[in-house]
NUKETI-225038 format. One line per field, with one value per residue: residue in one letter; x, y, z of N, C-alpha, C in turn. Coordinates in pm, whole numbers, plus 50000, padded with zeros to 5 digits. Layout:
N
rolum = [A;...]
nxx = [X;...]
nyy = [Y;...]
nzz = [Z;...]
caxx = [X;...]
cayy = [Y;...]
cazz = [Z;...]
cxx = [X;...]
cyy = [Y;...]
czz = [Z;...]
//
This chain:
220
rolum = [X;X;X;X;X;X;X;X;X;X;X;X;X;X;X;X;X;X;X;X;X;X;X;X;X;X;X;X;X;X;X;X;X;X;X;X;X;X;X;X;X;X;X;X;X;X;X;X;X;X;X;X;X;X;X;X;X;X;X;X;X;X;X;X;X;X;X;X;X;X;X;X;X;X;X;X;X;X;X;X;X;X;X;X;X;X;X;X;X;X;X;X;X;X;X;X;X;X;X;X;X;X;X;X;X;X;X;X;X;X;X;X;X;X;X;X;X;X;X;X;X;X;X;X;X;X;X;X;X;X;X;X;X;X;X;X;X;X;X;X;X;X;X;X;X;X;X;X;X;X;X;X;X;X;X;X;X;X;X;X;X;X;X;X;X;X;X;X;X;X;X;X;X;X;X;X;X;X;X;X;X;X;X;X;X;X;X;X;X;X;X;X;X;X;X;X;X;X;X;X;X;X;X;X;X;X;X;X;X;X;X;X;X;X;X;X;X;X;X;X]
nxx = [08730;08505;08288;08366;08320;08005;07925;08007;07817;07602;07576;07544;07336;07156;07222;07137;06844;06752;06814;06633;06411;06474;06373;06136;06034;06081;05979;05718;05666;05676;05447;05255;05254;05207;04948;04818;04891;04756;04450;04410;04230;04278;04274;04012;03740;03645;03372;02998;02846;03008;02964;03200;03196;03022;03113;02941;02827;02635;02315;02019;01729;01527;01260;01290;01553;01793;02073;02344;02568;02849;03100;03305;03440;03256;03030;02763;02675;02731;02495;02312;02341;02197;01975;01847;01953;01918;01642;01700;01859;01736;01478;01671;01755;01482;01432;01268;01398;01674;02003;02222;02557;02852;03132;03304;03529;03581;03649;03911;04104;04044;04102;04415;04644;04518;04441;04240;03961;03965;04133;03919;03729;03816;03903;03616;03555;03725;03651;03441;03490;03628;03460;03177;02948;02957;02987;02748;02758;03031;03031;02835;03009;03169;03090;02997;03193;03344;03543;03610;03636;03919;04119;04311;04165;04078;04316;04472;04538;04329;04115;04133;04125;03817;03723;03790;03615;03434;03367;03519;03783;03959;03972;04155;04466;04463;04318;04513;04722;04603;04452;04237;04272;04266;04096;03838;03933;03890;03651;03503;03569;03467;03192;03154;03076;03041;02965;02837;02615;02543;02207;02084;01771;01594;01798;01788;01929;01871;01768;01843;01680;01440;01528;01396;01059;01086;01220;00964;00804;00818;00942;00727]
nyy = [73308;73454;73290;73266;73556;73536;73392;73506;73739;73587;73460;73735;73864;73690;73691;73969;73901;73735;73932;74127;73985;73874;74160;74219;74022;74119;74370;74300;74173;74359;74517;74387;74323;74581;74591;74451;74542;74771;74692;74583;74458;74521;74502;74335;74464;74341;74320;74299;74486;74495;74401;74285;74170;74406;74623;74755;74914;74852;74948;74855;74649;74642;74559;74697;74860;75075;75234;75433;75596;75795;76059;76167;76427;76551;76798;76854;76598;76648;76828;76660;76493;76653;76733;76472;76251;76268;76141;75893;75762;75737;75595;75326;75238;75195;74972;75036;75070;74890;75053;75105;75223;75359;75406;75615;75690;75954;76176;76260;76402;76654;76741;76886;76728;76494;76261;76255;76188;75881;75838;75952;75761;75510;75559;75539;75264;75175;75247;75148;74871;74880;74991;74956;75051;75309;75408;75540;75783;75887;75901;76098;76337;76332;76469;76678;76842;76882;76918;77188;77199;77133;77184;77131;76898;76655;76566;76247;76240;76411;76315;76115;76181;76271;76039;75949;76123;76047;75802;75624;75536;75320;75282;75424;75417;75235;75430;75569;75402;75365;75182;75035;75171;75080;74932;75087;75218;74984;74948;75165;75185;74917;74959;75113;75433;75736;75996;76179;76234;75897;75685;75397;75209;74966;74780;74919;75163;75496;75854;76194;76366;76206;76187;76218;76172;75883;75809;75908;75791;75547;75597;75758]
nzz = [87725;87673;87741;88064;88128;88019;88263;88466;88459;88472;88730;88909;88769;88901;89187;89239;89169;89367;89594;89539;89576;89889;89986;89834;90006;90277;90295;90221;90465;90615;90586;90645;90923;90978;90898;91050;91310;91280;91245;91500;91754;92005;92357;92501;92718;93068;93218;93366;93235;93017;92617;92495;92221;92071;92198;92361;92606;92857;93011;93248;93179;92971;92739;92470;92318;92297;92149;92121;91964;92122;92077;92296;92255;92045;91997;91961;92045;92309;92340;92254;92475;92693;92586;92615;92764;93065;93067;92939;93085;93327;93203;93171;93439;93531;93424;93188;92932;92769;92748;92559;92524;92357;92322;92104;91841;91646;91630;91687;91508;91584;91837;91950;92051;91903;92010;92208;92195;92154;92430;92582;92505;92571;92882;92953;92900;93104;93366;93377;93377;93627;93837;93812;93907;93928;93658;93467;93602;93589;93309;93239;93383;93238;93015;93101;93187;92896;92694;92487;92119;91903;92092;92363;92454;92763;92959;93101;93330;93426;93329;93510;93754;93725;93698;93981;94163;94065;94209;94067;94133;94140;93891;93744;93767;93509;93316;93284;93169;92911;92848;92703;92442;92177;92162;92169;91918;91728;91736;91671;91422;91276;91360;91170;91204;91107;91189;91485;91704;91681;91669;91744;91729;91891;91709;91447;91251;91297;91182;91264;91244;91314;91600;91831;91770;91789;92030;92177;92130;92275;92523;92591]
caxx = [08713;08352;08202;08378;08233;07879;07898;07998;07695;07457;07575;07534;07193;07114;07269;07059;06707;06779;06823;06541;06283;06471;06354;05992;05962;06095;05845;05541;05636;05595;05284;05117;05290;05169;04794;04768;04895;04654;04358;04455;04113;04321;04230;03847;03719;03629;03306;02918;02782;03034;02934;03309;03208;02964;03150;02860;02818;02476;02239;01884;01706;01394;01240;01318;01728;01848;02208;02411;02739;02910;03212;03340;03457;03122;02941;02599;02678;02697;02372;02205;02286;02141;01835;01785;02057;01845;01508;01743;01911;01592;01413;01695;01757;01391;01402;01200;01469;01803;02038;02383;02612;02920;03188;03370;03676;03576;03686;04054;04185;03993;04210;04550;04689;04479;04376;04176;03847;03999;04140;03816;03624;03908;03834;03499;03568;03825;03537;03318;03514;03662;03370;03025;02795;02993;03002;02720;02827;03171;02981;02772;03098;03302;03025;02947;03355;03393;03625;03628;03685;04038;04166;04381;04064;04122;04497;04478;04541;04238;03991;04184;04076;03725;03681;03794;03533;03282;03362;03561;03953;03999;04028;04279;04596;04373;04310;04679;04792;04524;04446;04146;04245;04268;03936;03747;03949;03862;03465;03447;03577;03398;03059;03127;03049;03124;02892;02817;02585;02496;02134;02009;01611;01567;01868;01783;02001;01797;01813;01859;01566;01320;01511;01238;00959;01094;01187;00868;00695;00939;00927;00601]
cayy = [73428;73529;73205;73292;73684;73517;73310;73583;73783;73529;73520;73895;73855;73571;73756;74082;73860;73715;74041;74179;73831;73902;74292;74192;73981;74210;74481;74229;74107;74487;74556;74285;74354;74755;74586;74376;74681;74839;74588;74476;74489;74544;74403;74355;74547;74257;74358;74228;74571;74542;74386;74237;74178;74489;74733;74809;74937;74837;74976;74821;74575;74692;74482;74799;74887;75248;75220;75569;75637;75904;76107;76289;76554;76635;76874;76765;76463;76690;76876;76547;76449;76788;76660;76274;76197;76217;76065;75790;75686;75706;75475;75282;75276;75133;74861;75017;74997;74865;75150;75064;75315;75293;75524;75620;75823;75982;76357;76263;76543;76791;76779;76914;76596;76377;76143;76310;76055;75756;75833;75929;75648;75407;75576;75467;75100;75153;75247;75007;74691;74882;75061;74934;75122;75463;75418;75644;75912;75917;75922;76213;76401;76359;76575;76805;76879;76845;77006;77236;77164;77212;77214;76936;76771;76662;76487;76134;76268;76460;76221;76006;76283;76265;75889;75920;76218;75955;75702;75504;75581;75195;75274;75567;75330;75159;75551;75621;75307;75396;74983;74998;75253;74992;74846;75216;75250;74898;74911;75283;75090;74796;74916;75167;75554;75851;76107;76121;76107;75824;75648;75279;75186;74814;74728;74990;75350;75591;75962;76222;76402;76091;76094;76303;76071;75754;75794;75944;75634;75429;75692;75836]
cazz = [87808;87640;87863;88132;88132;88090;88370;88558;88464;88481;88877;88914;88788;89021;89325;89199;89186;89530;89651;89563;89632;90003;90024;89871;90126;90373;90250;90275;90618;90698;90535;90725;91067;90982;90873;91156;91381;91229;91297;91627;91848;92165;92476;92514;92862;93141;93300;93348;93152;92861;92537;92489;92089;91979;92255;92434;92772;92888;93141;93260;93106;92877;92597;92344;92326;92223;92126;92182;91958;92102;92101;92395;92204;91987;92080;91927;92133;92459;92326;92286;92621;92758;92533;92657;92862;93192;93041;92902;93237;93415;93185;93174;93572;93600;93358;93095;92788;92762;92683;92488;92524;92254;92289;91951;91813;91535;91613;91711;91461;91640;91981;91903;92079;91824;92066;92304;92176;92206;92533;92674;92521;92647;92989;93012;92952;93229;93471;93372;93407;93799;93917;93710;93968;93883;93516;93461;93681;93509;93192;93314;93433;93143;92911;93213;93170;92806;92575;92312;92004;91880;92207;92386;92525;92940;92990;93147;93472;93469;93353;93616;93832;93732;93762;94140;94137;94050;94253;94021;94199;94107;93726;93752;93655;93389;93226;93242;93094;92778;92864;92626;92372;92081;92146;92120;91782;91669;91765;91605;91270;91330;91325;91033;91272;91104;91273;91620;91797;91569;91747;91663;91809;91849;91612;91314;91255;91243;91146;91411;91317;91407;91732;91928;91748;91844;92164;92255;92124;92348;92613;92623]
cxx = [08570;08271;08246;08305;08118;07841;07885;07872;07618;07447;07527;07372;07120;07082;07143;06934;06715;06744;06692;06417;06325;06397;06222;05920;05970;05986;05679;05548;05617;05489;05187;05167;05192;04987;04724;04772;04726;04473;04348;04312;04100;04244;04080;03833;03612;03517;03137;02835;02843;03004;03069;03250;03122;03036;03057;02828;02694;02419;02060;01868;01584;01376;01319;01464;01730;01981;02202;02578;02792;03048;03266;03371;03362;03061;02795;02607;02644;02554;02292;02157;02230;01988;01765;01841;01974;01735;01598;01752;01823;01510;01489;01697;01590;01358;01323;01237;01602;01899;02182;02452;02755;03022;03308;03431;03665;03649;03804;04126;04084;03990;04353;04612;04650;04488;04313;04022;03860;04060;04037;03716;03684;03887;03743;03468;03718;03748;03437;03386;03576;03557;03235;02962;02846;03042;02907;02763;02950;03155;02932;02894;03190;03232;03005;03100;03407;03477;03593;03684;03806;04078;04266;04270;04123;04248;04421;04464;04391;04128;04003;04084;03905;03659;03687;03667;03373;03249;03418;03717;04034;04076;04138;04408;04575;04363;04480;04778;04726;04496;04334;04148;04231;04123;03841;03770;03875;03674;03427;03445;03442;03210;03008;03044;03156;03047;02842;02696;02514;02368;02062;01874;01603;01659;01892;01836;01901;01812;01821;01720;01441;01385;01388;01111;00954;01160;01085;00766;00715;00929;00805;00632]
cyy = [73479;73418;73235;73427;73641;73420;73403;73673;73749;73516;73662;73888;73785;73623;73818;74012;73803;73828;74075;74085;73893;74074;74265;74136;74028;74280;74415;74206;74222;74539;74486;74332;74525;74711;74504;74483;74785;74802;74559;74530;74541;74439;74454;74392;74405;74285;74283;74351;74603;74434;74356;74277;74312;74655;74804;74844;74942;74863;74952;74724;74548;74624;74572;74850;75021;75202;75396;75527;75748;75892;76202;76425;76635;76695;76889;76653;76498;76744;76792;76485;76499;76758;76561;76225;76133;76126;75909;75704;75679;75561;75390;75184;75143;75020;74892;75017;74991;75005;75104;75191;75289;75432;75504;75663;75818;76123;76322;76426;76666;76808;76770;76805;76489;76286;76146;76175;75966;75778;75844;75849;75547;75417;75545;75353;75086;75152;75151;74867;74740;74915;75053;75045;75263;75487;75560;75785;75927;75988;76053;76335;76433;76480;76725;76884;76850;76973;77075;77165;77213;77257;77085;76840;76764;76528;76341;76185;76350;76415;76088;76094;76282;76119;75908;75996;76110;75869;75568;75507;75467;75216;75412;75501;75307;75306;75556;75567;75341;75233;74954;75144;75171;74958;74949;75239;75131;74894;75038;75235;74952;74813;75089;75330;75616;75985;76058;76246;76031;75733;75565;75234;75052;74756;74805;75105;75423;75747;76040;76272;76362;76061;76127;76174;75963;75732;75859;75816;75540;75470;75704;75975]
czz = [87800;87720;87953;88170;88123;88157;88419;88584;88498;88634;88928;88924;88937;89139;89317;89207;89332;89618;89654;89550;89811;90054;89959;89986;90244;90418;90277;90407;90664;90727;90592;90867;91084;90972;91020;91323;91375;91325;91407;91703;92018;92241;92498;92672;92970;93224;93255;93238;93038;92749;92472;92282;91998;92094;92356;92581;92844;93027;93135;93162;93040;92758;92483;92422;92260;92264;92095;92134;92009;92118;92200;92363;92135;92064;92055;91987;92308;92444;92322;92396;92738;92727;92632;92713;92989;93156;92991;93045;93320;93358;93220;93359;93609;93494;93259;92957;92810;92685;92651;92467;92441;92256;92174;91962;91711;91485;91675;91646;91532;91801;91922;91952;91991;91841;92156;92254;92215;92305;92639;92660;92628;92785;93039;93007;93047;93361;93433;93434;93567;93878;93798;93757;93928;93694;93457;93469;93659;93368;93187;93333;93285;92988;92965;93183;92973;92730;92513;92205;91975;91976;92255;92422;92704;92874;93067;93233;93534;93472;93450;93774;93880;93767;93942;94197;94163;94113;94243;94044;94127;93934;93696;93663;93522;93265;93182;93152;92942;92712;92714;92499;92258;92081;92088;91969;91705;91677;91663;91455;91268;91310;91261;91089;91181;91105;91403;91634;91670;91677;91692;91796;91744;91733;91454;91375;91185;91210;91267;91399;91327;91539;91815;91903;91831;91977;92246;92231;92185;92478;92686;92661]
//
């Protein structure tokens, strides 16, 4: 009877390690499904001015590059573009520097929806890859109209609103669907933004307050 009782145990056990080998591996196949979730780069934006692998939305074509992180929602990002916005798109416009435009989501928690960023970066690789020539002028519109802070930010429908506004009617669906919100999250990770406006000259990040300097040396 005393071998019989530790057979029975030693089953029990058995069962009992089984069990829980099947629920580790449960638990890992989550943790990767949740990391890869996580990770996922979304769908890259299909157009001749986007920059598929660094995110970039490029205008003109100038030996010297100014890269431009912003956030729709900052508001040192709208004050910057009150700054340099126009002198940018002008040089750019006439070929005298490549301008990379990079929109981020860094201020999510600061639209009560907490996704107001990445919806309006995602927006502007929706107009880019339907309407290139009104990319700007979407761009332009969406700071001219920007949010408060701690506010909802503009609804889909409205920056759907403003694309048509601009010229870009085509990408309206494309906003609504939130086609490229993954990609804005994955590029903002990706190339390591956590202040906006963040501003790289010829490939180097520089501080903000050498921007004045160095784009007047670039500028004139």
């Amino acid at each position: 009877m005393a071998a019989a009782k530790s057979s029975n145990t030693n089953w029990f056990v058995i069962g009992v390690s089984a069990a829980v080998v099947v629920v580790l591996a449960v638990l890992a196949f989550v943790v990767v499904l949740l990391n890869n979730q996580a990770n996922d780069p979304g769908t890259a934006p299909s157009s001749d001015i986007v920059n598929q692998e660094t995110g970039a939305i490029s205008f003109g074509s100038g030996e010297d590059e100014i890269d431009t992180y912003v956030d729709f929602m900052c508001p040192i990002c709208g004050q910057f573009e009150d700054a340099y916005g126009e002198q940018l798109q002008t040089a750019a416009a006439n070929d005298e520097i490549t301008l990379n435009i990079h929109p981020v989501s860094i201020l999510n928690r600061l639209s009560t929806t907490g996704e107001f960023s990445t919806l309006a970066g995602g927006s502007m690789y929706c107009v880019a890859e339907e309407a290139p020539d009104a990319t700007l002028d979407y761009f332009n519109l969406l700071f001219t109209n920007q949010p408060a802070e701690n506010s909802a930010g503009l609804s889909a429908e409205e920056m759907g609103a403003l694309a048509e506004q601009a010229g870009a009617g085509a990408a309206v669906d494309c906003i609504a669907d939130g086609k490229y919100n993954k990609f804005v999250d994955a590029q903002t990770k990706s190339h390591q933004i956590t202040g906006t406006p963040t501003v790289e000259v010829n490939g180097e990040r520089i501080e903000n307050a050498d921007i004045a300097t160095r784009f007047a040396d670039i500028l004139g």
